[in-house]
N, C-alpha and C positions, 0 to 999 in steps of 0.2 A: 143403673140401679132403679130409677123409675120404671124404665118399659120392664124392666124381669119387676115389679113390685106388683105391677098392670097384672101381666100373664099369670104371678101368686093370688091376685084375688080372684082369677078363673076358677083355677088349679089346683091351689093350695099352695103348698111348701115342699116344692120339687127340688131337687138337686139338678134336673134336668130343663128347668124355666129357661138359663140362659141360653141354651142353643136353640128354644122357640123362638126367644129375639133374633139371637142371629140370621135366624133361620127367614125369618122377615126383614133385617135389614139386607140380606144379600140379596132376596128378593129386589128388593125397592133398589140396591143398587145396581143390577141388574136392569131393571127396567128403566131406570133414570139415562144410563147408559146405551140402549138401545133405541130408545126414545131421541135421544142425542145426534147417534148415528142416522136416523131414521130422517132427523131436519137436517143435520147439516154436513154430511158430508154424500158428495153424487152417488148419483145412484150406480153407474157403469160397474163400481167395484165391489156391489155384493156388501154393501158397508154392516148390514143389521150382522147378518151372518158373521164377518171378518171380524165384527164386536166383539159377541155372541164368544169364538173362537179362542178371541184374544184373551178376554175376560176366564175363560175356562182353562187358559192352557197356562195359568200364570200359579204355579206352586203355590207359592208365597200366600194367594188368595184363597186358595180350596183349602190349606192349612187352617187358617185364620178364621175362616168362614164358617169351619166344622167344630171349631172350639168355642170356650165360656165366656173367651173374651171379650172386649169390649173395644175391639180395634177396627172390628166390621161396621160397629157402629157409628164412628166417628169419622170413618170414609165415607159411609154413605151419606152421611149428615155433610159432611163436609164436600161433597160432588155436589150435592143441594143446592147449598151455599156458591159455591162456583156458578153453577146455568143462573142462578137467582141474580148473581152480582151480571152475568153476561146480558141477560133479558134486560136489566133495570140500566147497563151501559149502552142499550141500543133504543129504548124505548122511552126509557127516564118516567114511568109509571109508576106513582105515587105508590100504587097496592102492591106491588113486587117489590119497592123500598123494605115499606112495612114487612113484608114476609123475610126480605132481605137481611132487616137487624133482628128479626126472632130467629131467623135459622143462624144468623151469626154467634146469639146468646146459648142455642142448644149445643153449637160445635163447639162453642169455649166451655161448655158444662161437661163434655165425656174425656177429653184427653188433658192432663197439664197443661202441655205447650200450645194446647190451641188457641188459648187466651191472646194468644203473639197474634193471632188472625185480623184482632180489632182494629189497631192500630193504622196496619196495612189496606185495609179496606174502609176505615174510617176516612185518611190521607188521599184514598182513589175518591172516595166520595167528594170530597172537597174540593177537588180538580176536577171531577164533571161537571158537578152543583157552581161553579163560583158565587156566593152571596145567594144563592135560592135554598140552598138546603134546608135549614134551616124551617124555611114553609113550608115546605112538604112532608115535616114529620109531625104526626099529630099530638097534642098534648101529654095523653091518656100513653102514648107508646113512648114519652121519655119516662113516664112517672115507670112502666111497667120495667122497662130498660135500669133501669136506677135497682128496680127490686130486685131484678134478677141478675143483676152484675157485683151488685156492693158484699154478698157472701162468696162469688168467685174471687172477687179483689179481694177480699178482709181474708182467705184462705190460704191465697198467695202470699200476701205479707206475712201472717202468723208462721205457716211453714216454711218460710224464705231458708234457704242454708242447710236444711234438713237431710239430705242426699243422702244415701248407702254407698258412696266410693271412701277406700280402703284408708285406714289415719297416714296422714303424711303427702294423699295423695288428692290434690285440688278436684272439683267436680267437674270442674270448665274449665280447662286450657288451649290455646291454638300448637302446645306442643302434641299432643291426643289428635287434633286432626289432622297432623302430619304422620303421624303411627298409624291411624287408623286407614287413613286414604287408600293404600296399598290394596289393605283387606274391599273398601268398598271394589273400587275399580274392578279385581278379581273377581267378585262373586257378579257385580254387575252387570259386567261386557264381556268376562274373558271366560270363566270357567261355564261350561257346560251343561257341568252336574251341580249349579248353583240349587237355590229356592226360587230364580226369579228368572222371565223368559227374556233371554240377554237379545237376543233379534229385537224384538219390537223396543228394548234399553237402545241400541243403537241407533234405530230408524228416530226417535224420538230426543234422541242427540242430536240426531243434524235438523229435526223439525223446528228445534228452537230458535235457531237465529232468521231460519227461512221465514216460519209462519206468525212471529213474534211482529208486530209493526204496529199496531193500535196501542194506542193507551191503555185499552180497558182488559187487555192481553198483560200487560207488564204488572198489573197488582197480582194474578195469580202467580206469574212466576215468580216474583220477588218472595213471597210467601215460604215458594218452596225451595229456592235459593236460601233462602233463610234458616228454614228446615236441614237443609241437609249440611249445612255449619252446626246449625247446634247439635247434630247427633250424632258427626261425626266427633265433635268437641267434648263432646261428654267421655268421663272417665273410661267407660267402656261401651264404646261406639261401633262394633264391630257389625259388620251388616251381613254376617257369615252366622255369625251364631242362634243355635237357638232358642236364645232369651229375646234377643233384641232384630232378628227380621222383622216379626211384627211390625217395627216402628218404622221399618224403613218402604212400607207399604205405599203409602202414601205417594211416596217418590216414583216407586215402580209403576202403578198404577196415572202415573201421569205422563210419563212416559212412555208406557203402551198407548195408551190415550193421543198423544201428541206424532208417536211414530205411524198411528192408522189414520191420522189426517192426514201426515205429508204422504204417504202411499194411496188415499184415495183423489186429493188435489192433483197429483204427478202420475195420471194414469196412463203415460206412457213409458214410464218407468217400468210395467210389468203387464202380464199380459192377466186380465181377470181371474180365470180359471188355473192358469198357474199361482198366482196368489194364494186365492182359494185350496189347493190342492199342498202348500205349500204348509199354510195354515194348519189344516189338518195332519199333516205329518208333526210339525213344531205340537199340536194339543196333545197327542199319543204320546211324545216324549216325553213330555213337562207333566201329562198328568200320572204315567206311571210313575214319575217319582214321588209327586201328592201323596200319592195310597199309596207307595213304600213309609213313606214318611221318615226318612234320615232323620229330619232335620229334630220332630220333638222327640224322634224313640233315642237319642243320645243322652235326654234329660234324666235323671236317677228319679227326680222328682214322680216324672210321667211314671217311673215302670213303680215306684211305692204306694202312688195313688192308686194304681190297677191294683197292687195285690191288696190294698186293706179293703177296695170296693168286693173283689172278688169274696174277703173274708166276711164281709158284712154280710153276704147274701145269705150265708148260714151262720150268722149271731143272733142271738134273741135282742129283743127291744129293751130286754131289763137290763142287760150287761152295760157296766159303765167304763168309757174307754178311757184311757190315758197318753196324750199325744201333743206332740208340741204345735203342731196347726189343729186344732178342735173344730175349728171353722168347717174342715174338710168331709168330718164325720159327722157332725152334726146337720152341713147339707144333706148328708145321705139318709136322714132321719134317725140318727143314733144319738145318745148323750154322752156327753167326753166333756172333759178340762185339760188344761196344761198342767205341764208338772209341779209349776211352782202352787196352783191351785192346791194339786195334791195333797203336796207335803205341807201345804196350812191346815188340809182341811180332813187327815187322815185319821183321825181317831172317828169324828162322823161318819166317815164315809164306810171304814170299816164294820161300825156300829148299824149301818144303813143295810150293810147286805148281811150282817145277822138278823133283822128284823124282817128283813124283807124286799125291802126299798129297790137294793138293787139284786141280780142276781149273781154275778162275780164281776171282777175289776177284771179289764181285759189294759195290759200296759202294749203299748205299739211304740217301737223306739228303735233304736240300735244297739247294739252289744253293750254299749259301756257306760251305762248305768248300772248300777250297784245293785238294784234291786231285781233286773233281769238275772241273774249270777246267782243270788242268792236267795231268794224268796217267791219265784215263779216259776209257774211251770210254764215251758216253752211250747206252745200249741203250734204256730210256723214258723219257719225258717226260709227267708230268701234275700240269694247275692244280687245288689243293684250294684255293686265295681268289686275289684276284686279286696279294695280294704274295705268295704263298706257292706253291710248285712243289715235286715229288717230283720227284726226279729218280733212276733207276735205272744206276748204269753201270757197267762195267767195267775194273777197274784194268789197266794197260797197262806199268807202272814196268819 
């Protein structure tokens, strides 16, 4: 919300701010990642490129990338955080510290579960620092830390328990990560036509136990060992679908990561240009299904948000909408309320567009509402499944 707050005092009040962010963090994650390859892994096997590749050919990421989310941001924040803790495990530099717990404080500000990050890289600190730490952190950076952590903790606890899973049915069980398992594994390593590029998931399985031997190796893993219990654990954890790939990015993206170190350390494992060449077949694959996009045109959601944008293009500004996300339409610079709004606020509202105020009430709903039935007139009509209809109309009362 900040960085889209930044890009609105350029801009203005775009509906389209968030993908100017994205659009810079995949940059910066990008170059943070290449920049990576560039130091540390040899040169024989083309490393920037095989990145470069990697990074391109991974669904999961050109999805995520190209949308409003907020999940580009938190990888790249969170890759940050990674080289920063790796730089400050090899060199123990006070000023990389320092940059260390503000980029820690930024990663626990975009995602829920990243707050779990502190803990784990608090705990590594303490075992490199034995009884130093402590001096090396400057006065002025606990007081800042204090400021910037005590509304991430006060938000946690207020909304502790809060969760959207179904009544009856717990938010966290280790029963959920035995259901769900099946699904990761599949879309992970086995299926094809996943979101995620299951070759470099596999090379990146076996890099683990190979390339893992440092201390200051075993805080990121733990991290995401960690990670991928809780979201397998959660009520609906499925890392096939597409609400919750997004989350499983993280994972994937460490993995590819992990699978082009052990390929460029083991270069007799393959021959350069066949790598290379190999690479480039796996991007064509992975990225024809990106621009297909199975994964979000399944959502009803995605194809309702296209047809009310499409309808916007030809609504006047006066028209006031009616719709149970307002949020959606009012990014696109239109005025709209909820329904429940409505019907507190309908003798006004009515009395507004006889006066002038507005020019007609436009209701965006589905079929079964009472008032689409019987007091509007139906301007679109479109099926997003085959029980479910958008219907666009206009109030006539």
């Amino acid at each position: 919300p900040i960085f889209t707050a930044l890009v609105q005092m350029v801009v203005g009040l775009k509906a389209w701010s968030p993908f100017v962010v994205n659009f810079f963090c995949t940059l910066a994650l990008f170059a943070l990642a290449l920049d990576w390859a560039q130091k540390r892994l040899p040169a024989g096997l083309h490393p920037v490129w095989l990145t470069a590749l990697a990074l391109l050919m991974s669904p999961v990421l050109a999805i995520v990338a190209t949308s409003a989310g907020y999940d580009i941001c938190s990888l790249a924040i969170g890759f940050l955080v990674f080289r920063l803790w790796v730089a400050y495990a090899e060199n123990r530099d006070p000023l990389v510290l320092q940059a260390l717990l503000l980029g820690l404080v930024a990663f626990a500000s975009v995602r829920y579960e990243s707050i779990a990050a502190l803990p784990f890289v608090g705990i590594g600190l303490l075992w490199l620092d034995r009884g130093t730490l402590w001096k090396k952190i400057r006065p002025e950076t606990y007081l800042m830390l204090a400021a910037f952590l005590a509304p991430l903790l006060l938000q946690r606890i207020l909304t502790w328990g809060q969760f959207e899973n179904p009544a009856g049915v717990p938010a966290f069980a280790p029963q959920h990560f035995a259901d769900h398992f099946p699904d990761f594994a599949r879309a992970f390593f086995f299926h094809a036509n996943s979101p995620y590029p299951i070759v470099l998931h596999w090379l990146g399985l076996v890099a683990i136990p190979v390339l893992v031997r440092r201390a200051s190796q075993v805080v990121p893993v733990a991290y995401l060992f960690f990670l991928f219990v809780l979201l397998l654990s959660h009520h609906f954890g499925f890392a096939s679908h597409p609400t919750q790939a997004r989350l499983f990015l993280p994972l994937s993206f460490a993995l590819s990561l992990a699978g082009l170190t052990l390929l460029a350390r083991r270069q007799e494992w393959v021959e350069p240009r066949a790598a290379l060449a190999g690479f480039f077949l796996l991007f064509f694959h992975h990225h024809a299904y990106a621009v297909r996009d199975p994964l979000m045109s399944q959502l009803t959601m995605t194809r309702e948000v296209r047809y009310i944008r499409d309808f916007l293009q030809t609504a006047s500004r006066e028209d006031l909408f009616v719709y149970d996300r307002p949020g959606q339409i009012t990014a696109m610079g239109h005025s709209a309320l909820n329904w429940q709004e409505f019907q507190q606020r309908r003798e006004a509202l009515l009395e507004g567009v006889k006066n002038g105020l507005y020019q007609r009430i436009v209701f965006v709903d589905h079929s079964q509402k009472p008032e689409l039935k019987e007091k509007a007139k139906v301007l679109r009509e479109h099926m997003l499944a085959p029980e479910n209809r958008l219907v666009i109309a206009e109030l006539i009362d």
